[in-house]
mmCIF file of the N, C-alpha and C atoms, coordinates in Angstrom:
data_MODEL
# 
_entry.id   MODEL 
# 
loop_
_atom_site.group_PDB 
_atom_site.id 
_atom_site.type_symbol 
_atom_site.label_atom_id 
_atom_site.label_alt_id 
_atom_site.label_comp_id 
_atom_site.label_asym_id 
_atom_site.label_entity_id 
_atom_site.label_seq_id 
_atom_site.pdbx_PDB_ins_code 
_atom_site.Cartn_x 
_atom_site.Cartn_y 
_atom_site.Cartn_z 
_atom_site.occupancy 
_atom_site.B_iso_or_equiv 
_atom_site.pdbx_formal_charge 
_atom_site.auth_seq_id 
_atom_site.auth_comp_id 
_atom_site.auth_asym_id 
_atom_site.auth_atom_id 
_atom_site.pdbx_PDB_model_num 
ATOM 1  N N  . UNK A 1 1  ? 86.537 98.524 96.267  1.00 0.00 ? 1  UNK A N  1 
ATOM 2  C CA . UNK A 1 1  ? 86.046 97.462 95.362  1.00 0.00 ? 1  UNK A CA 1 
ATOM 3  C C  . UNK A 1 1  ? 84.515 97.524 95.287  1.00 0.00 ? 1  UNK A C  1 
ATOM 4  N N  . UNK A 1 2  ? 84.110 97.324 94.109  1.00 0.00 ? 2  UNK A N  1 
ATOM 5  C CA . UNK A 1 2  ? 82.268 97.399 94.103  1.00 0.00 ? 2  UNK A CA 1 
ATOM 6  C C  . UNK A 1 2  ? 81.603 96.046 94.920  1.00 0.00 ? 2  UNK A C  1 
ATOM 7  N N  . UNK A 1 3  ? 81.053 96.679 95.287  1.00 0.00 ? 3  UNK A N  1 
ATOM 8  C CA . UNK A 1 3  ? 79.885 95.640 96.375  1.00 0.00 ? 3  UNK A CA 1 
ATOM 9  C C  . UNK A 1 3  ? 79.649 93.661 95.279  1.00 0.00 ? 3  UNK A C  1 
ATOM 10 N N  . UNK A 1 4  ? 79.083 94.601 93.962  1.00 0.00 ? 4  UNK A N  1 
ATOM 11 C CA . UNK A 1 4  ? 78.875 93.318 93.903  1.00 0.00 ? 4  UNK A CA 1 
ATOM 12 C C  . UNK A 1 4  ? 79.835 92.406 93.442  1.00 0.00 ? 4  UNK A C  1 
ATOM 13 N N  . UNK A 1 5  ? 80.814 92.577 93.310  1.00 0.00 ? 5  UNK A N  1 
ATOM 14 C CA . UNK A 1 5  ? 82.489 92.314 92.922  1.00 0.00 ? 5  UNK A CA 1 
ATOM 15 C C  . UNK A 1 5  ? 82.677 91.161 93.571  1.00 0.00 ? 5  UNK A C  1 
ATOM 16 N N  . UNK A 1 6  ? 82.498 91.864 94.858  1.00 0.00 ? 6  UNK A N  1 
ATOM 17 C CA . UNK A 1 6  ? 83.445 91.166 96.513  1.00 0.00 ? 6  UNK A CA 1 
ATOM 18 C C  . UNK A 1 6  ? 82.346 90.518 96.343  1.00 0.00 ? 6  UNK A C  1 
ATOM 19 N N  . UNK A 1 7  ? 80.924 90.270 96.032  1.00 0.00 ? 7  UNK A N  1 
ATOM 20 C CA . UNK A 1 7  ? 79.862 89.562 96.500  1.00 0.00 ? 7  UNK A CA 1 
ATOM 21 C C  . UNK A 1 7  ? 79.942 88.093 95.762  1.00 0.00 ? 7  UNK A C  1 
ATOM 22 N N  . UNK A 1 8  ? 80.630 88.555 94.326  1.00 0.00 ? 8  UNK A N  1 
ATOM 23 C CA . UNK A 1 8  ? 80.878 87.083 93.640  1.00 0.00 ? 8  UNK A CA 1 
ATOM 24 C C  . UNK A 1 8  ? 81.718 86.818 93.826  1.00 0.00 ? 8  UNK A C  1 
ATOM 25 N N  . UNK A 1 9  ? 82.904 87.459 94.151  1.00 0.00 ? 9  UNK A N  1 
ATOM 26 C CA . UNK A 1 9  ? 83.838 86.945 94.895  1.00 0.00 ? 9  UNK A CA 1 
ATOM 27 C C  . UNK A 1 9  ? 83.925 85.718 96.208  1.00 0.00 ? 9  UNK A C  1 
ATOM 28 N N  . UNK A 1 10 ? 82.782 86.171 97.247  1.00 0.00 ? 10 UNK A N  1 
ATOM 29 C CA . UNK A 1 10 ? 82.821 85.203 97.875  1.00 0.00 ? 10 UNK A CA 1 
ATOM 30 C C  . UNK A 1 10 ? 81.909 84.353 97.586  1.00 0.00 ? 10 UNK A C  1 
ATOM 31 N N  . UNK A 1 11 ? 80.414 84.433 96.789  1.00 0.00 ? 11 UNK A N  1 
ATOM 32 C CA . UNK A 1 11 ? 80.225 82.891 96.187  1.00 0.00 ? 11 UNK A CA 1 
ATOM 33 C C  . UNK A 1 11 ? 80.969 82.217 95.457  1.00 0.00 ? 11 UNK A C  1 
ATOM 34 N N  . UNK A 1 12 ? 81.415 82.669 94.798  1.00 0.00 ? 12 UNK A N  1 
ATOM 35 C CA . UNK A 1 12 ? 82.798 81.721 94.139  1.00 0.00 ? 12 UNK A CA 1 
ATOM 36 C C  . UNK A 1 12 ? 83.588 80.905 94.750  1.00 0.00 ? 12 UNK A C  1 
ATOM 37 N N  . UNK A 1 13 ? 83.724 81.878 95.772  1.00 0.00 ? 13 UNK A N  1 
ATOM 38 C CA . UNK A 1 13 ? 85.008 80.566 96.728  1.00 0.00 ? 13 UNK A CA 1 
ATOM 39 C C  . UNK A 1 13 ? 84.032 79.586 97.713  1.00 0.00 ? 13 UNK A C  1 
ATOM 40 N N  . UNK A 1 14 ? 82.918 80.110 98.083  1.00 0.00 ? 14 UNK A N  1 
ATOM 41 C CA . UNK A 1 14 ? 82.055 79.371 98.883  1.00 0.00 ? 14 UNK A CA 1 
ATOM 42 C C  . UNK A 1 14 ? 81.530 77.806 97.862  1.00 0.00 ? 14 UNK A C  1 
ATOM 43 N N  . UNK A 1 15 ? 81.157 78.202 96.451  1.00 0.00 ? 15 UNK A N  1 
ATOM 44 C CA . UNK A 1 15 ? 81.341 77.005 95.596  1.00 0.00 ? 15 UNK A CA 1 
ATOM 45 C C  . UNK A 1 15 ? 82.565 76.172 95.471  1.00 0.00 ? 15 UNK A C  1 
ATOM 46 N N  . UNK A 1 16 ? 83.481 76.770 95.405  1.00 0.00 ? 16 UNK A N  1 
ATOM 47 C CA . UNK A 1 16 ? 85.003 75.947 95.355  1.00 0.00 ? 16 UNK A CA 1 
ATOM 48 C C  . UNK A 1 16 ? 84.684 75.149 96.489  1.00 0.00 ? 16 UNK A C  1 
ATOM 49 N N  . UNK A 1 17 ? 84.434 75.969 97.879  1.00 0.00 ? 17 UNK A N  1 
ATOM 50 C CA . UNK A 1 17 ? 85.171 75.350 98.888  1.00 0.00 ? 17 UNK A CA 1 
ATOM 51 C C  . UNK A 1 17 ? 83.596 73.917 99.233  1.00 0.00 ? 17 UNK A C  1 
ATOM 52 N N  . UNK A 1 18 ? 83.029 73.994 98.771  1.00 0.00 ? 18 UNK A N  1 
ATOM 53 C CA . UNK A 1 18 ? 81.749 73.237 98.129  1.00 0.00 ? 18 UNK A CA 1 
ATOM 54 C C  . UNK A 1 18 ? 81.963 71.916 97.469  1.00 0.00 ? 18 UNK A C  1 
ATOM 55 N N  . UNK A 1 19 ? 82.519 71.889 96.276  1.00 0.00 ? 19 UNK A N  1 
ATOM 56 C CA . UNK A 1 19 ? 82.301 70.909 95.674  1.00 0.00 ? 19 UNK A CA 1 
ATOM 57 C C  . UNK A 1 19 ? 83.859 70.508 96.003  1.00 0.00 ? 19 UNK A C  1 
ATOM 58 N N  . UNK A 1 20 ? 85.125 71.052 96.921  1.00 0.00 ? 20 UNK A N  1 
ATOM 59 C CA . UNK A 1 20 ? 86.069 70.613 96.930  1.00 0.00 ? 20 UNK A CA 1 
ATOM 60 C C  . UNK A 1 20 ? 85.964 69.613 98.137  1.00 0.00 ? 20 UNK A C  1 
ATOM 61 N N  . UNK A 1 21 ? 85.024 70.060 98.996  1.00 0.00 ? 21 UNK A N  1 
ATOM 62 C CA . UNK A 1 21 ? 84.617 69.496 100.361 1.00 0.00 ? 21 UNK A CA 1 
ATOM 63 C C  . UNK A 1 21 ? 83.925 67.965 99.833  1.00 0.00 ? 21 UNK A C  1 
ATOM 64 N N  . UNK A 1 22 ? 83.254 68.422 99.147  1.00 0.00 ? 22 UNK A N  1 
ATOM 65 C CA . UNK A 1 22 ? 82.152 66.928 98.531  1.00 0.00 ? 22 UNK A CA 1 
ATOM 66 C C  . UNK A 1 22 ? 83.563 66.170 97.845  1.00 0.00 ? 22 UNK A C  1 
ATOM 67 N N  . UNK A 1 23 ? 84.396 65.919 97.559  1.00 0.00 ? 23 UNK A N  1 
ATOM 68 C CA . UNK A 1 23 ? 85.073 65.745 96.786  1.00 0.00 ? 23 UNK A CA 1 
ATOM 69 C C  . UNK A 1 23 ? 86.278 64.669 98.084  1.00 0.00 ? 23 UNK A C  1 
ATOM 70 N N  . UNK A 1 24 ? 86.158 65.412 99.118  1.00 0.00 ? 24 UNK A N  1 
ATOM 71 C CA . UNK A 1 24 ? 86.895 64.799 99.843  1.00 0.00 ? 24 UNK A CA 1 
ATOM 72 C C  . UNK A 1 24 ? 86.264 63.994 100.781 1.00 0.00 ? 24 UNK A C  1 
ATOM 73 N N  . UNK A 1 25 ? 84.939 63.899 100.841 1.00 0.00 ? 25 UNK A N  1 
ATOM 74 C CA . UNK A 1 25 ? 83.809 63.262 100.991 1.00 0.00 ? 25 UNK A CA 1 
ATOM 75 C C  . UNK A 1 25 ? 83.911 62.108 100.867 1.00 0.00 ? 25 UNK A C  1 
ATOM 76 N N  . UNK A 1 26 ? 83.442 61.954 99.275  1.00 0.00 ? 26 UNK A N  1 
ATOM 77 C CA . UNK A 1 26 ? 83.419 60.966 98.735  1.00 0.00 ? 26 UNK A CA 1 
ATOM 78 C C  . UNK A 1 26 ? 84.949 60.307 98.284  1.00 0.00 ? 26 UNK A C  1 
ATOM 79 N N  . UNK A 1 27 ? 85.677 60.940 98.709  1.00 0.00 ? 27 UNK A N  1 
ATOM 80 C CA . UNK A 1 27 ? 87.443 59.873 98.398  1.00 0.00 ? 27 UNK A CA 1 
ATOM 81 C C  . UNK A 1 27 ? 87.595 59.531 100.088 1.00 0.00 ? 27 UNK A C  1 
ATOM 82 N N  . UNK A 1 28 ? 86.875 59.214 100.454 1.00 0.00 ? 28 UNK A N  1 
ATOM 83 C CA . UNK A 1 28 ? 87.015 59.157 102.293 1.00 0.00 ? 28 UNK A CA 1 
ATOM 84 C C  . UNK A 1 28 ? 86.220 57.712 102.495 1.00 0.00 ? 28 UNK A C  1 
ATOM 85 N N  . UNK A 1 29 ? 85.244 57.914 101.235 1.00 0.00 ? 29 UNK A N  1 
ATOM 86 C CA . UNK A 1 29 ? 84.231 56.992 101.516 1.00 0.00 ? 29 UNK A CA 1 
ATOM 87 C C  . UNK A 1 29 ? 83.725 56.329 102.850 1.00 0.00 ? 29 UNK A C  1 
# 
């Protein structure tokens, strides 16, 4: 797989796992 492939690959999920985290955050209040 090309380097920078896998590289957006894992910012991508590092954003998911980001705003999914904030998300459970704030429903926790």
């Amino acid at each position: 797989m090309n380097k920078f492939v896998s590289l957006a690959i894992l910012v991508a999920g590092l954003i998911i796992l980001y705003f999914g985290w904030q998300e459970r955050e704030s429903a926790a209040g």
